[in-house]
C-alpha positions in Angstrom: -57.6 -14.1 -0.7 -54.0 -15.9 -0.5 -51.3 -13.8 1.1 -49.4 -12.3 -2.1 -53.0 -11.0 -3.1 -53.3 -9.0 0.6 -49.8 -7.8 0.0 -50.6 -6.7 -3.8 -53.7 -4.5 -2.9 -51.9 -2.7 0.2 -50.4 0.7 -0.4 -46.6 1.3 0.4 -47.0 0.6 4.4 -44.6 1.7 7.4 -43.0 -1.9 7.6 -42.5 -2.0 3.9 -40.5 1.7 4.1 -38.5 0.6 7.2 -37.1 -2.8 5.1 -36.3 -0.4 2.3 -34.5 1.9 4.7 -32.9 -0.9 6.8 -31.7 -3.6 3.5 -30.7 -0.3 1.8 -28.5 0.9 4.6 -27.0 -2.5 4.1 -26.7 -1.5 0.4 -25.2 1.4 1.0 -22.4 -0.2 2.9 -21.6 -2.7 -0.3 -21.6 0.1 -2.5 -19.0 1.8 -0.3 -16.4 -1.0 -0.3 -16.6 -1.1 -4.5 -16.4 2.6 -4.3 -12.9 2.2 -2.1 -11.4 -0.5 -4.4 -11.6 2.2 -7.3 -10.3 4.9 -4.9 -7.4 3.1 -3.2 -6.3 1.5 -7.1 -3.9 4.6 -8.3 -3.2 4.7 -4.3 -1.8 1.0 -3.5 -0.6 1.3 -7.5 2.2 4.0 -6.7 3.1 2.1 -3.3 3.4 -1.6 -4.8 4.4 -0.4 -7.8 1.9 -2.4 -9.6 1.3 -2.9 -13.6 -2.1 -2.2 -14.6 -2.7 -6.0 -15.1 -2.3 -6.0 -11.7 -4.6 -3.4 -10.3 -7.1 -4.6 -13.1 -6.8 -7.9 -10.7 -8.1 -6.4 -7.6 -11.6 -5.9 -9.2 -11.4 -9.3 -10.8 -10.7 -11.3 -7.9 -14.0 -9.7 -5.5 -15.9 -9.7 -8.8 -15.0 -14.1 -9.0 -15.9 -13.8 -4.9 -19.2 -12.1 -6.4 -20.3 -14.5 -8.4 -19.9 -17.8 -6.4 -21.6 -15.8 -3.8 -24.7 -14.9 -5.9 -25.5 -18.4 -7.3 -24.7 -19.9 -3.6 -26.9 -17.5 -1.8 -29.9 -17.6 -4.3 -30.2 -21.4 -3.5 -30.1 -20.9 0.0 -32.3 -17.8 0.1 -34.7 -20.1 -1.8 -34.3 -23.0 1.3 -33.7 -21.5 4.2 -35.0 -18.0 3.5 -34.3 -14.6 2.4 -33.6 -12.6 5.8 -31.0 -15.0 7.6 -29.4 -15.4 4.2 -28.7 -11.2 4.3 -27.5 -11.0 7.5 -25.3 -13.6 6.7 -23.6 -12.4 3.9 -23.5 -8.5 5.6 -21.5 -10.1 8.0 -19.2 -12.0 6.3 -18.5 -9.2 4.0 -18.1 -6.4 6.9 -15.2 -8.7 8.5 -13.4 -9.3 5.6 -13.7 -5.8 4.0 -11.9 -4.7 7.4 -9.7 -6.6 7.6 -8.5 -6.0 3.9 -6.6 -3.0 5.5 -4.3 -5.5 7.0 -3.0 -6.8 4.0 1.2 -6.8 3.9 1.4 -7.7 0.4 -0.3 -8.0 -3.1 -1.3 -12.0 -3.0 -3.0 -11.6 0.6 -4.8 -8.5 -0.2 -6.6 -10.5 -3.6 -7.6 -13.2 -0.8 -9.3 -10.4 1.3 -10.8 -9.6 -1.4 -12.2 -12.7 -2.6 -14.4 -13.3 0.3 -15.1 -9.8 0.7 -16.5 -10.8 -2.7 -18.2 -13.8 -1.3 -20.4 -11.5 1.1 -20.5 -8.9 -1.0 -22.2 -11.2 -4.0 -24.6 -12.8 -2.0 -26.2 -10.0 0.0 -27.2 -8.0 -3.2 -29.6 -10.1 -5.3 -31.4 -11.9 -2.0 -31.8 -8.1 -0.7 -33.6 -7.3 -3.6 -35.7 -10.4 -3.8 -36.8 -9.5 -0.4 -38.0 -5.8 -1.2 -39.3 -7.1 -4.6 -41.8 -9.8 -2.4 -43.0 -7.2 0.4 -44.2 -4.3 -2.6 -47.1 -4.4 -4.1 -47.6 -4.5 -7.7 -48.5 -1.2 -8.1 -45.4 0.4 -7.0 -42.9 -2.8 -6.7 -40.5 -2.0 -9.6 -40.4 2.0 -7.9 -39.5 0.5 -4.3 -36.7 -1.6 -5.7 -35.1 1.3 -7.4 -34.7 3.5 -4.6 -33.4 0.4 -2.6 -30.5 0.2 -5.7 -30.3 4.3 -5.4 -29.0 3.2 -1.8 -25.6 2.6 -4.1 -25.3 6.0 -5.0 -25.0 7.3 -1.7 -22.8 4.8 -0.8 -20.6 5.8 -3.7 -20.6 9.2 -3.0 -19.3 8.2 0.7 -16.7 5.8 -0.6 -15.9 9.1 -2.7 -15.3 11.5 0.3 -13.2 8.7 1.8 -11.5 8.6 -1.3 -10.8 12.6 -1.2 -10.3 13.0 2.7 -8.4 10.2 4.0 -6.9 8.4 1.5 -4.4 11.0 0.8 -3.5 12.2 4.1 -3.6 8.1 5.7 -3.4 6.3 3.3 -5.2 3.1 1.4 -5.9 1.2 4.1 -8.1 3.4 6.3 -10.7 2.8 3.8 -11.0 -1.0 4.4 -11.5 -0.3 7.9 -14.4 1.8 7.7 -15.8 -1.5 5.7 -15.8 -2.9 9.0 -19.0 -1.3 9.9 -22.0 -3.3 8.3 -20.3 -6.4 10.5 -22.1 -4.8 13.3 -25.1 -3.4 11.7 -26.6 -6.8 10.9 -26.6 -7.5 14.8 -29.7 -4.8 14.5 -30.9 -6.0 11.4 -31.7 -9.1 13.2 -34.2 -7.8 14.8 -35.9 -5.5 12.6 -36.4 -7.4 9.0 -39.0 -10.0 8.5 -39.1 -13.2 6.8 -40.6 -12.5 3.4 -44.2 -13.3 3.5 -44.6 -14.9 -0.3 -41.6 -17.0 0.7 -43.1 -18.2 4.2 -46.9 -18.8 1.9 -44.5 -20.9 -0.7 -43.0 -23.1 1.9 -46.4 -23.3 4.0 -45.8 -21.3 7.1 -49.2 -20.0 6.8 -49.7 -18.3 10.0 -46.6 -16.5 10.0 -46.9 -14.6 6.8 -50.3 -14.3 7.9 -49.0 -11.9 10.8 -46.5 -10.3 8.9 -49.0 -9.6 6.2 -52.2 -8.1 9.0 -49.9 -5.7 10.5 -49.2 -4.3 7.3 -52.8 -4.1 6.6 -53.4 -2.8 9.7 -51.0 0.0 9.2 -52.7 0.8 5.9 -55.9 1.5 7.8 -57.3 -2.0 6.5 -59.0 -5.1 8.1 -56.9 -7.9 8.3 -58.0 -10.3 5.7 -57.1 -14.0 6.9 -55.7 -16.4 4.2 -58.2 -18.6 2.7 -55.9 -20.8 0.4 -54.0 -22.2 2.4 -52.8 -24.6 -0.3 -51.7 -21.6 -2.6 -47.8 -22.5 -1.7 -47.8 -26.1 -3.0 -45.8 -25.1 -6.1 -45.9 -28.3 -7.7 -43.1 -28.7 -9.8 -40.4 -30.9 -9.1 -37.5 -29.2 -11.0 -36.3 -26.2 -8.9 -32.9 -23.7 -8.8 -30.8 -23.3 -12.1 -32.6 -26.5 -14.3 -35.8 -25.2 -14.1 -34.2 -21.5 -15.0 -33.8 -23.5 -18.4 -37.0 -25.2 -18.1 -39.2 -23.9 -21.3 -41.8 -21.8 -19.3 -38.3 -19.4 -18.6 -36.2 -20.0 -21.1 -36.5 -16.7 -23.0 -36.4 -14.8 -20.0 -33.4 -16.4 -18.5 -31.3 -15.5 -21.6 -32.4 -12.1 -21.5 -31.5 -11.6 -18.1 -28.2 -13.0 -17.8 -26.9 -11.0 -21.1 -28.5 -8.2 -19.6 -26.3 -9.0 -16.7 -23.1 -10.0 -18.4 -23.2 -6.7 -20.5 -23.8 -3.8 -18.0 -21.0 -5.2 -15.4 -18.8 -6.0 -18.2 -19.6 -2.1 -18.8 -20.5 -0.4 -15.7 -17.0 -2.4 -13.8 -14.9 -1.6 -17.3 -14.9 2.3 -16.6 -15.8 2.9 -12.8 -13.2 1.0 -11.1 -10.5 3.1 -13.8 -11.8 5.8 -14.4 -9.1 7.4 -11.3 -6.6 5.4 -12.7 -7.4 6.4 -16.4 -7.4 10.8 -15.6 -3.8 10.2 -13.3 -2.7 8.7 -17.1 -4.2 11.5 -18.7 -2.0 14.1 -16.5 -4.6 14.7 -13.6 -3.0 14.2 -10.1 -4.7 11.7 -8.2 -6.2 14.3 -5.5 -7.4 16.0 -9.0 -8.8 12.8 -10.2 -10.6 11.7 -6.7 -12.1 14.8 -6.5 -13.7 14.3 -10.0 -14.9 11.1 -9.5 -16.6 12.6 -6.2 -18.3 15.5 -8.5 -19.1 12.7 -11.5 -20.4 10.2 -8.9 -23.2 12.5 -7.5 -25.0 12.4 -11.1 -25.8 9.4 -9.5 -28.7 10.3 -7.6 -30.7 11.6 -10.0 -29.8 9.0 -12.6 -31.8 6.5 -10.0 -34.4 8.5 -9.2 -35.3 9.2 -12.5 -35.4 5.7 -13.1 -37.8 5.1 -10.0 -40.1 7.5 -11.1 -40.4 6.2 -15.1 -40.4 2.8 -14.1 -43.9 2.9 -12.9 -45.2 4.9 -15.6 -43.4 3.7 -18.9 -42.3 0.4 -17.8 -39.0 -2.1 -17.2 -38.4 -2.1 -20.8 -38.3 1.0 -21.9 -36.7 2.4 -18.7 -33.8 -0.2 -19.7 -33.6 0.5 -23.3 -33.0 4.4 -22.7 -30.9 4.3 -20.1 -28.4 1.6 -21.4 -28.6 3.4 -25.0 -27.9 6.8 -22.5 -24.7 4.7 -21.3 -23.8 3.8 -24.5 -23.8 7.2 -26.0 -22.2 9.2 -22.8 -19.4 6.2 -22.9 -18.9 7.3 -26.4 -18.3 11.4 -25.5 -16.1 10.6 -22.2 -13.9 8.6 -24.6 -13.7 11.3 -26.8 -13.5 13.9 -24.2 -9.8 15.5 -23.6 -10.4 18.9 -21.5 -11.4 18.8 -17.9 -14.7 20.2 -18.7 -16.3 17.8 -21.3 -14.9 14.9 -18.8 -16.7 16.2 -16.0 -20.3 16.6 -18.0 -19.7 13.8 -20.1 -18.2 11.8 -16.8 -21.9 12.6 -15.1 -24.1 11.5 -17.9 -22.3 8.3 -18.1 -22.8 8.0 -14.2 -26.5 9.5 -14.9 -27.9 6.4 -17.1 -25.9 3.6 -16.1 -26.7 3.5 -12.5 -30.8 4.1 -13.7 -29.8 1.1 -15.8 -28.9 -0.5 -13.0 -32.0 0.2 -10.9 -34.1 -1.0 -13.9 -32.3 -4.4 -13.9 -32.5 -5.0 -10.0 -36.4 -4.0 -10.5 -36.9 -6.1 -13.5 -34.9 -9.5 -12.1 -36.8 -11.0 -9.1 -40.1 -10.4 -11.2 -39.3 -13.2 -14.1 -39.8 -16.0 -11.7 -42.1 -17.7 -9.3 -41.2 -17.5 -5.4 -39.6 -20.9 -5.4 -37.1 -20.1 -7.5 -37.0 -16.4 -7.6 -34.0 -15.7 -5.4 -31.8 -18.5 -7.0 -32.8 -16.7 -10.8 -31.6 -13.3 -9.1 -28.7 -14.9 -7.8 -27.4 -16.8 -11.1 -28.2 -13.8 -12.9 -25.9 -12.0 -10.4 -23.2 -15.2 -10.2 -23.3 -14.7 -14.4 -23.0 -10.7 -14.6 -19.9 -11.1 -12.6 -18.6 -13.0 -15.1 -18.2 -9.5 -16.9 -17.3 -7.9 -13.5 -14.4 -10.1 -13.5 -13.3 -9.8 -17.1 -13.8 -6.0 -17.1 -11.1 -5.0 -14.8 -8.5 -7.2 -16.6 -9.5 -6.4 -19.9 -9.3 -2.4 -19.6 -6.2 -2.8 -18.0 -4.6 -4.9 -21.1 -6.4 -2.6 -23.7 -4.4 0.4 -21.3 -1.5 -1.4 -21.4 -0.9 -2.4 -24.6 -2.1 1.0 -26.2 -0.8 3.4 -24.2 -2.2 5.7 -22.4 -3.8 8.2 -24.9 -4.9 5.8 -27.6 -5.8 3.1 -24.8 -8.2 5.9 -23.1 -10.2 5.9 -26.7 -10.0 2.3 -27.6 -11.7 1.3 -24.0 -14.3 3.4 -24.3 -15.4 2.5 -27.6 -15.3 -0.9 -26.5 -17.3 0.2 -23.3 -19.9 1.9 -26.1 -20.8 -1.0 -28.1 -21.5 -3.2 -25.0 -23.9 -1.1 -23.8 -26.0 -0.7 -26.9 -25.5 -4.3 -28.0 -27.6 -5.0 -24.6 -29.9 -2.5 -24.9 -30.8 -4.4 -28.0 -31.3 -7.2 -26.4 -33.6 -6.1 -23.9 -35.7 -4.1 -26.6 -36.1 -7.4 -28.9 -36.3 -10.4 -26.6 -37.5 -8.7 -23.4 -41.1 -8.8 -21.8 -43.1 -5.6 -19.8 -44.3 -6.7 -16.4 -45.4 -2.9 -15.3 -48.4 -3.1 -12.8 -48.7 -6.8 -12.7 -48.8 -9.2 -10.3 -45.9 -11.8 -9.6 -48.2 -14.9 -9.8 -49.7 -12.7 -12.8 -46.2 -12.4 -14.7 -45.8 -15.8 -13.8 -48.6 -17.1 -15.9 -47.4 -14.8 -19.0 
């Protein structure tokens, strides 16, 4: 029995919670510094006295940081390894999140924010690569939504900053406090394994082996030592984004990077504005924080819901419901125009795009064998941000050239039809890997 088979027939063991609590503390902190940008944008706005091209560019430029960081960091979680590649990227984005707050004018503050973007980029999809290889198959997709529902809470922080201190100190206080996951990863050092699968593939034998017997052992179960020990000779010469192309994943690449493309282009279009986009409906921007802070707790249950139907009706349908739920609540809040139907219709759309978003970090690292499986979640990622990036920019044109009534409507509709064109996608060209194994999906 090879190592990925002792993993796939243990139960959700003490080490495997403990990297789900200690790479989604580190989650948490990411989601926090997006959550700031879209707090401090009507802030820094009034005191640069910036167009809305020009706050649209703040997003755009971490989102560009993003997406070199994905496709760089996949590769190198693929060589080197998935746990020095997180701490890596943790701390590169902790030091330049802080020192964001230091900015003195608009062009230094977009270079802070670049390789914020950097770190940012390359810690999520490796992070989730790395929960995805230590779950078994039984509950893997349910483990890597609740290390994406890390976000929420993150969000709902960045919120609170957003309603406390921004007002009373201003825009930069909430860079600082990005400082924080800098120093974090000098204890995540310590506590995160190497991911077994990935020391099996490269032939490090005897250390997943120890990795993988504690686990058993906490699971009440004899160790079981590895009797393949040629299992990780992968032989296949084409590795990283050619053989993403390659025939055997052709299909699912596609799929995955419009899946990608479409719910950034979405989820960044509207929660990066949607502050921005109440202060031009007449809301002041205390008002509109502290509506953001009520929509963004719809958050929570949006993932959890996810987590829980993941296991029991699959990636697929999970994703099909919840991006056709985004489409439909992106519809209503466009629509909406009294305080009330923005905050319900304001919540569902927070509801079902962030269980979108759990489905897609669940459904990602499965597609691909462990060779290659952090650089496919990482060019994914590098290719969603492509949307990320356009998204800000585009919203704030469509805003700006509509006005601010008429803009409002014409963004949101826009925002509709991207979400149900990829929920489409997903539904037609997308395949179910509920309650198999990776080498299992892999042979599909």
């Amino acid at each position: 029995m090879n190592i990925s088979q002792r993993l796939d027939r243990l139960p959700a063991t003490r080490t495997l919670w403990k990297i789900l609590f200690l790479t989604g503390i580190g989650w948490l902190f990411d989601a926090m510094d997006q959550g700031v940008v879209a707090g401090i944008m009507a802030a820094i706005g009034k005191e640069w006295n910036l167009v809305p091209t020009q706050l649209g560019l703040i997003g755009s430029v971490g989102a560009i940081g993003m997406a070199i960081g994905a496709a760089v960091s996949g590769m190198a979680a693929d060589k080197w390894g998935r746990r020095g590649v997180i701490l890596f990227t943790l701390v590169m984005y902790g030091v330049f999140s802080g020192i964001s707050g230091l900015a003195t004018s608009f062009t230094m503050l977009l270079i802070f924010r670049f390789f914020t973007g950097l770190g940012l980029g390359g810690e999520l999809p490796v992070a989730s690569t790395l929960v995805s290889e230590f779950s078994p198959a039984k509950n893997r997709g349910r483990m890597v939504v609740l290390l994406e529902s890390f976000w929420a809470w993150g969000w709902i922080i960045a919120s609170l900053i957003a309603v406390l201190l921004i007002p009373q100190f201003g825009w930069r206080v909430a860079f600082f406090v990005g400082a924080i996951p800098a120093l974090y990863s000098a204890y995540l050092r310590k506590a995160v394994p190497e991911s077994p699968r990935y020391l099996e593939q490269k032939g490090r034998i005897n250390e997943a082996d120890d990795i993988v017997a504690k686990m058993e052992r906490e699971a009440g179960l004899a160790p079981l030592k590895d009797v393949e020990t040629n299992n990780f000779q992968e032989n296949n010469n084409r590795t990283g984004l050619l053989e993403l192309w390659s025939a055997a994943y052709r299909r699912r690449t596609l799929v995955l990077w419009i899946l990608w493309l479409g719910i950034n282009f979405g989820y960044y279009g509207f929660v990066l504005w949607i502050p921005s986009l109440m202060v031009g409906k007449g809301f002041v921007l205390v008002k509109s924080l502290e509506f953001t802070l009520i929509m963004s707790l719809s958050q929570l249950p949006g993932y959890y819901s996810a987590a829980y139907l993941i296991e029991k009706i699959g990636r697929k349908a999970v994703l099909v419901i919840y991006l056709s739920g985004t489409a439909v609540a992106a519809y209503l809040f466009g629509q909406s125009a009294s305080p009330t139907e923005i905050l319900i219709f304001g919540s569902l759309l927070y509801f079902f795009s962030l269980g979108a978003w759990g489905g897609v970090y669940a459904y990602t690292p499965e597609m691909y064998p462990t060779r290659t499986r952090a650089s496919g979640a990482g060019w994914a990622a590098a290719v969603g941000r492509i949307g990320a990036i356009a998204a800000p920019f585009v919203v704030g044109w469509i805003y700006q050239s509509y006005g601010k009534a008429a803009g409002y409507t014409y963004v949101f509709g826009m925002l509709t039809a991207v979400f149900a064109i990829v929920a489409l996608v997903v539904l037609t060209l997308g395949i179910e890997t509920k309650g198999k194994s990776l080498n299992e999906i892999n042979e599909l």
